[in-house]
N, C-alpha and C positions, 0 to 999 in steps of 0.2 A: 416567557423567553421569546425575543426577536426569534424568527427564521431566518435563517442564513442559506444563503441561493448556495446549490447543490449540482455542480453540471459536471458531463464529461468532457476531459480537455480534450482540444483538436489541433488537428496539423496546423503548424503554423500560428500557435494560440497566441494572443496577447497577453495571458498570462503566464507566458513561457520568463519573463524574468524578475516577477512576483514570484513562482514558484521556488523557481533557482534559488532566491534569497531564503524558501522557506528549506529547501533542500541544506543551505550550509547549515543552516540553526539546526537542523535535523544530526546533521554529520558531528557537529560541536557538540550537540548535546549528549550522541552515544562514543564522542570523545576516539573519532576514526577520521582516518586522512580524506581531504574533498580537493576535488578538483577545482581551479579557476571559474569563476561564473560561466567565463564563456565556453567554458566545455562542459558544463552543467546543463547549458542551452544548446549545445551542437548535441548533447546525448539525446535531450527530449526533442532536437528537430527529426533525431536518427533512430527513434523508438524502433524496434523489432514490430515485426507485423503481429499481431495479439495483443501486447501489452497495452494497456489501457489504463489512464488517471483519472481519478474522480477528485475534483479540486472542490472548497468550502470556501469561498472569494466574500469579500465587504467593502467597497471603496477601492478596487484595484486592489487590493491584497490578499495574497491567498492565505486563510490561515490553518489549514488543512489541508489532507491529501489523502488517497486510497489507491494507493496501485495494485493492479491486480492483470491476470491473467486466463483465461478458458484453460481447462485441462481438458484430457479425455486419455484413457478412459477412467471410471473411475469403478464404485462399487454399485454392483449389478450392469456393471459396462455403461453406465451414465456418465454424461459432462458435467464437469465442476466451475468452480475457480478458485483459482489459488491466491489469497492475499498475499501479495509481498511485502508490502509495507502501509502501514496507518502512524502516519504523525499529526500531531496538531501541535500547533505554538505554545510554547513554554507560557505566553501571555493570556492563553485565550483555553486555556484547559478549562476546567469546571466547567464549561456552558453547554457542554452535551454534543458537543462536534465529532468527537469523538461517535458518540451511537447515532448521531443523526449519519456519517458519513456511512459506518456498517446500515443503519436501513436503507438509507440509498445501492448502497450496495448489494445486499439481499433483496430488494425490489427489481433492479435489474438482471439478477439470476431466474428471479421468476416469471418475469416477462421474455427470458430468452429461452426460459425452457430448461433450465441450469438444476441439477437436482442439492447439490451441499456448496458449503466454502470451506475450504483449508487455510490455516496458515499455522505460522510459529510463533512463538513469544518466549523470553530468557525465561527460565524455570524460577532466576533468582527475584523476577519483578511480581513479588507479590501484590503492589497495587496494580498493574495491568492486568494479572491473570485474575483476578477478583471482577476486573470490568471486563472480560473476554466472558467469562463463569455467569456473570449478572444478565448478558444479553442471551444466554442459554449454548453457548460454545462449551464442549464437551471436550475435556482431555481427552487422549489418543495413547494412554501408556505404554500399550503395546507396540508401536512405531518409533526408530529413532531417525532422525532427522542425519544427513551426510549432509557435505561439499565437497567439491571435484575443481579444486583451481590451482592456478600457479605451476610448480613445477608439475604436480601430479598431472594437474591437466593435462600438460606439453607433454609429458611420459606416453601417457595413454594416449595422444592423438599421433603422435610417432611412433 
């Protein structure tokens, strides 16, 4: 299998509207509302400070992503990261971008000192959670996952 370059996006990236196009494919495929490209690019010029993308690029195209975040603290009061999201292209599945993008992503936990990673995945995608299980990610039964948005958000912040 080719290598496919593995970096993390920067401010003002040139891959900022190769993304965005991987970002709608992304939104169409879990069939949820996406904003115009160009707020798709004003979000990723306007990232929070933490947040961090790990893009899988070939010829100006990104066909992957890892976004992620530092937590803290976590268990034994150690730093983590939190994956929020792993896409790869409807086109470009089977090639292993998928785990190449989680090693890359576990190799930068480790050189930063990071002790685990977290994320979520739907309970109902038995082929994701079989390729989460393969890389050796451990179900968490005991924890159930919230969100805090929209009206309730505005409740509690008033």
């Amino acid at each position: 299998m080719e290598v496919t370059p593995i970096r993390l996006l920067q401010a003002n990236d040139a891959a900022f509207p190769a993304l965005a196009a991987l970002m709608e494919e992304m939104q169409a495929h879990y069939r949820v509302a996406c904003p115009p490209r160009a707020g798709i690019i004003a979000g990723l010029e306007a990232m929070p400070p933490g947040a961090e993308i790990l893009v899988a690029e070939e010829h100006r195209s990104v066909l992957g992503f890892a976004a992620f975040s530092a937590i803290y603290p976590g268990p034994g009061l150690k730093p983590g990261i939190f994956l929020k999201e792993l896409y790869v292209s409807g086109s470009q599945r089977g090639r292993g971008l998928g785990r190449a993008l989680m090693q890359k992503l576990a190799s930068l936990a480790k050189e930063r000192g990071l002790t685990r990673i977290d994320w979520t995945a739907e309970a109902e995608n038995t082929r994701l959670l079989s390729f989460y299980e393969e890389l050796g990610g451990a179900r968490k039964p005991d924890k159930v996952f919230f969100r805090l948005d929209g009206e309730a958000l505005a409740r509690l912040a008033d």
